[in-house]
C-alpha positions in Angstrom: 0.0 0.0 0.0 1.2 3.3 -0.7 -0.1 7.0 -0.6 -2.5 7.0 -3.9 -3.3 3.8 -4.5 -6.7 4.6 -3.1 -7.0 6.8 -5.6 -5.7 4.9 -8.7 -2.5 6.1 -9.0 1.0 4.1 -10.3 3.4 3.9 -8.2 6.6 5.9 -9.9 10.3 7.2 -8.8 11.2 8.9 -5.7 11.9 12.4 -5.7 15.2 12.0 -5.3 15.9 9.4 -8.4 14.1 12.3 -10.9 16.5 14.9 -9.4 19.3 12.8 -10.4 18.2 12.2 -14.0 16.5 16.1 -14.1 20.3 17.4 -12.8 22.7 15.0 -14.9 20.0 15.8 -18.5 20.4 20.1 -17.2 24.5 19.5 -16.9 24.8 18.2 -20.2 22.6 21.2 -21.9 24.4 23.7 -19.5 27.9 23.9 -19.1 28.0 26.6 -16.4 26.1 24.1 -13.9 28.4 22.3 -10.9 27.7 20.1 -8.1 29.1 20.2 -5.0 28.4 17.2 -2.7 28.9 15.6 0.9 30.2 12.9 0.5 26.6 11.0 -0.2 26.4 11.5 -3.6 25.4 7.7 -4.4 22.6 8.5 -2.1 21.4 12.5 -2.9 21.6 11.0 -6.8 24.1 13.5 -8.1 26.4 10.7 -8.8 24.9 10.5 -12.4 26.3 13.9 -13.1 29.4 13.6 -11.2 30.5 10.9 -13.5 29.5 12.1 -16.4 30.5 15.4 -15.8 33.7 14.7 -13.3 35.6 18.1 -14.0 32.3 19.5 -13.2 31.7 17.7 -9.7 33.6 18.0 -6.2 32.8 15.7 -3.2 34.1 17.8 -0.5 33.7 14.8 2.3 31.0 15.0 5.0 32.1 18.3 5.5 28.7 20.3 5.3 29.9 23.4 6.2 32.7 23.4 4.1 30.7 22.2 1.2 28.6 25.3 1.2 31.6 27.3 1.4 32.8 26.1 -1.7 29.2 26.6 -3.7 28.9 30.2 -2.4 32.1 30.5 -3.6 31.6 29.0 -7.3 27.9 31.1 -7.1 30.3 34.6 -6.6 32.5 33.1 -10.3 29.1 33.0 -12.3 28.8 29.2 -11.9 25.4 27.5 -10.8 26.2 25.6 -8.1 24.2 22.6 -6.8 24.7 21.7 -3.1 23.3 18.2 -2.3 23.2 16.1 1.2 20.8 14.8 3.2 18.5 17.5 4.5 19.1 17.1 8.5 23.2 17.5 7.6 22.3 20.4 5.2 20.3 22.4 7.2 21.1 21.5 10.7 25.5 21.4 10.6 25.4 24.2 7.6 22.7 27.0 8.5 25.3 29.8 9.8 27.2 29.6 6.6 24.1 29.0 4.3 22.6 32.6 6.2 25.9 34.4 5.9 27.8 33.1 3.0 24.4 32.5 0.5 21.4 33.9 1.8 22.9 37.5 2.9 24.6 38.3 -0.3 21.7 36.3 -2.5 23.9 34.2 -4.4 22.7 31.8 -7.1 23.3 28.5 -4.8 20.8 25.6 -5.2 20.8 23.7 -2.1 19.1 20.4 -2.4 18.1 18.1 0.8 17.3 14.2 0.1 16.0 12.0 2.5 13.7 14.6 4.6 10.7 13.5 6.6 10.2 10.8 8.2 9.2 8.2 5.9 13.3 7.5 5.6 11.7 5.2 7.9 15.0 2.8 9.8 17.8 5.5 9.5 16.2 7.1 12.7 15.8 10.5 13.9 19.3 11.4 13.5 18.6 11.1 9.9 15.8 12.6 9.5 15.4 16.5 8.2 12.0 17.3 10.2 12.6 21.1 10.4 14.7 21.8 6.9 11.3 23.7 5.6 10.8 25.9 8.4 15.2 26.6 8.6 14.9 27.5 4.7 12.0 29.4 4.8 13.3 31.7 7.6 16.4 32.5 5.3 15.5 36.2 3.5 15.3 35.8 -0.2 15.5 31.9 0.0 12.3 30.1 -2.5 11.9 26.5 -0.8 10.6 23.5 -3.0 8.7 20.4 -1.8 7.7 18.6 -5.0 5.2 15.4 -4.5 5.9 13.2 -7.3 9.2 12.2 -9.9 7.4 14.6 -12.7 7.1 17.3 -10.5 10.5 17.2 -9.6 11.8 17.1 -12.9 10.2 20.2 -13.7 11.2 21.8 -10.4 14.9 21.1 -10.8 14.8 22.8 -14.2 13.0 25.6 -12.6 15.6 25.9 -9.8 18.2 25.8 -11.8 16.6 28.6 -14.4 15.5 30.9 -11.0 18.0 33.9 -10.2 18.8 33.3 -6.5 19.1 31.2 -3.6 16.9 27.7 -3.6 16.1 24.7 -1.3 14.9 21.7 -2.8 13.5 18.9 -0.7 13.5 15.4 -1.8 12.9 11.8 -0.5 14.3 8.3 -0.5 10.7 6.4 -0.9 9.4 6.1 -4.5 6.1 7.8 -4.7 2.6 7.7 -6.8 3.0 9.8 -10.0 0.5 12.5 -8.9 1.0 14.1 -12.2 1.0 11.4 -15.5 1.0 14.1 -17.6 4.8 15.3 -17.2 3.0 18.5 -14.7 3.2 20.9 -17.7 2.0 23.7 -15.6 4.5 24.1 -13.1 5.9 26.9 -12.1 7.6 28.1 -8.7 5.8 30.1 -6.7 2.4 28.5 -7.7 0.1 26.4 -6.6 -1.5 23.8 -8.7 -4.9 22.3 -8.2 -4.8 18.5 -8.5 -8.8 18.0 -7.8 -11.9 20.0 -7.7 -14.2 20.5 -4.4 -16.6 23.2 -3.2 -16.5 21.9 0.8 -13.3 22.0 2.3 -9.7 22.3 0.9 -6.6 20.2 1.6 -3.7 22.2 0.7 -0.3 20.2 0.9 2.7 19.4 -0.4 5.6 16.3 -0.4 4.1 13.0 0.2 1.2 14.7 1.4 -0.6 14.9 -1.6 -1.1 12.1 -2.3 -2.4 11.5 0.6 -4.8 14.1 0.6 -5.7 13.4 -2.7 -6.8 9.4 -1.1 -8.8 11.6 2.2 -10.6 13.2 -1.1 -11.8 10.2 -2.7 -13.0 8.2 0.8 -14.8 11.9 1.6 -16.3 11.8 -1.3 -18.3 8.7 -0.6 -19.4 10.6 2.2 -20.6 13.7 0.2 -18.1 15.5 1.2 -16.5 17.4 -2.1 -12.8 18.5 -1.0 -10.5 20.4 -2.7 -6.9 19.6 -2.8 -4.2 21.8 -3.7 -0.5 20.6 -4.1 1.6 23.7 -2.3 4.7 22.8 -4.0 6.5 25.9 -3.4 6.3 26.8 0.2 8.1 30.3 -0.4 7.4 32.2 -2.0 3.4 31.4 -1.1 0.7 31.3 -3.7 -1.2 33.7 -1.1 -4.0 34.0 -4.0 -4.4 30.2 -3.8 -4.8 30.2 -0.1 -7.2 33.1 -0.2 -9.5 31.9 -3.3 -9.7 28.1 -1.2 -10.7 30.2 2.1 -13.4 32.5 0.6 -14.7 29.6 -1.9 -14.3 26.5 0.3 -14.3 27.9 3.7 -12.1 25.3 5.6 -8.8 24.6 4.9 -6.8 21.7 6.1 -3.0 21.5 5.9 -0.9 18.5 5.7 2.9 18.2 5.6 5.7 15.6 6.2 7.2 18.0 8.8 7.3 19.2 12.8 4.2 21.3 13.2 6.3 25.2 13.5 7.7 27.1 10.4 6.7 24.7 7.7 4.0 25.3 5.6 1.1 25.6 8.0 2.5 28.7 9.6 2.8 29.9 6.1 -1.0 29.2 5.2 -2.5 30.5 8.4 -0.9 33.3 8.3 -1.9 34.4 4.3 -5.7 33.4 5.5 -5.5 35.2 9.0 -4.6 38.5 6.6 -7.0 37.9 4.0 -9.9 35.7 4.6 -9.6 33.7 8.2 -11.0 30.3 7.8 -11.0 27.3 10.6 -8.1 25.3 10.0 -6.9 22.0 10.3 -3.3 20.8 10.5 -1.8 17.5 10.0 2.1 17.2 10.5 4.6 15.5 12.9 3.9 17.7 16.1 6.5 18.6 18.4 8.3 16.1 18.4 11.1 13.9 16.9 10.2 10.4 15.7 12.1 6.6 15.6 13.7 4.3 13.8 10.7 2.0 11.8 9.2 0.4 8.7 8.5 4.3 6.6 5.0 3.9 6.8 4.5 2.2 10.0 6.1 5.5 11.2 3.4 7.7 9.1 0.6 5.7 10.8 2.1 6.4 14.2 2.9 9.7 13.6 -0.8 10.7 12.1 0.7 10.9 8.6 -2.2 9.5 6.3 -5.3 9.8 4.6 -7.0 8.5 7.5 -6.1 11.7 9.3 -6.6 14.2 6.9 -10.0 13.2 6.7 -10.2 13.3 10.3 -9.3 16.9 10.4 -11.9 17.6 7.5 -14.4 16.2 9.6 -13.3 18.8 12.6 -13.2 21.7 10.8 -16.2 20.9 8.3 -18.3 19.7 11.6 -18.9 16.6 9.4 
């Protein structure tokens, strides 16, 4: 079982596998692109680039602080640097220099976190980047990326790499249901994009989530219950307009993220409905608190990461 099967959806890569093939195809069209690694790159998938474009690839050993160094430094010579390790090491052992050395001047880095979430599943909580969205998003001038299926990170890899400034790109190690069998012609960072239809409630997520949301929306609907779900791919900048036409049209909104329950993309949505068009609102997320070492979606059941509780929190804020 897997999120969107309920739903009818194929099973496809993980979001970390399409960056790999999205990054390696970019190298070979752009010359001026460069990876810059921690010592994982068999795991983060650059290693398809890396060895077909070695004099364009440095492993800089697990040595995350150091490794952003180096990008910011190949950012400031006109290069487009892509930074890659998992997201906990990234974030966590690298945010002073990724604040200072990246986000202060706005230099063109791409920073890309594999492995977030929880669904990593037996690596544990060390492993596990459970805070990278809320970390990136409080950087100034940062755009943060959490893309739900292989297409859609295809497309947001391209459109990281085309973007003028400073990106995070979160990716996982599970594969995932293609959300979008259509290639997701219509993305675009910093815009929403509305996977289903509903006039009752809206789920807006983003990551794994989606999927999910999108398997809450089809038992709902056998209740009567018509829910809209929009993947939130881009957690900053915010599709405020998104948030705002779900709030006045749907009048509930439910969010649901693969993260710890401050600074992700919760706190982003309340706060674009409290301004425009307050709503009640449903959350569904890690909590406060860290999770274990377990079968990846034993640990979403424990951790109220599934359908089952989105369409519990539709049923609290709907009063259904």
């Amino acid at each position: 079982m897997f999120f969107g099967e309920a739903s009818g959806l194929k099973l496809g890569q993980a979001t970390r596998d399409a960056f790999g093939d999205a990054l390696k195809a970019a190298g070979s069209a752009r010359s001026e692109i460069v990876v810059v690694d921690g010592d994982v790159g068999n795991s983060t998938r650059t290693e398809p680039f890396a060895k077909a474009h070695p004099d364009r690839a440095f492993n800089v050993g697990i040595a995350e602080s150091d490794m952003v160094g180096v990008a910011a430094g190949l950012a400031a010579c006109g290069k487009i640097p892509v930074a890659s390790s998992f997201a906990c090491f990234l974030m966590c052992n690298a945010y002073d220099q990724m604040r200072m050395s990246i986000a202060f001047p706005g230099l063109n880095v791409k920073l890309v976190g594999s492995h977030a979430g929880i669904s990593i599943g037996a690596d544990g909580p060390s492993q596990m980047g459970i805070e990278d969205v809320s970390l990136a998003c409080s950087l100034p001038g940062m755009a943060v990326v959490v893309p739900c299926d292989a297409p859609s990170t295809a497309k947001a890899t391209h459109a990281m790499l085309d973007h003028e400034g400073p990106v995070y790109l979160r990716t996982g190690r599970e594969k995932v249901a293609i959300v979008y069998p259509d290639g997701c012609p219509n993305f675009a960072l910093g815009r929403a994009i509305q996977v289903r239809e509903g006039d009752d409630v809206t789920v807006i997520a983003n990551g794994i989530m989606v999927a999910a949301a999108l398997d809450a929306a089809t038992e709902l609907a056998r209740e009567g219950v018509s829910v809209r779900v929009i993947d939130m791919h881009t957690a900053k900048p915010l599709d405020e307009q998104a948030v705002v036409n779900a709030a006045r049209q749907t009048r509930a909104i439910v969010v649901a993220e693969e993260h710890l329950a401050h600074g992700g993309l919760g706190s982003a949505v309340a706060m674009a409905a409290a301004r425009a068009a307050p709503v009640p609102i449903g959350f569904v997320n890690i909590g406060d608190c860290f999770a274990e070492s377990g079968d990846p979606y034993e640990l979403l059941e424990k951790y109220g990461l599934t359908p089952g509780a989105i369409v519990k929190a539709v049923r609290s804020v709907t009063g259904r």
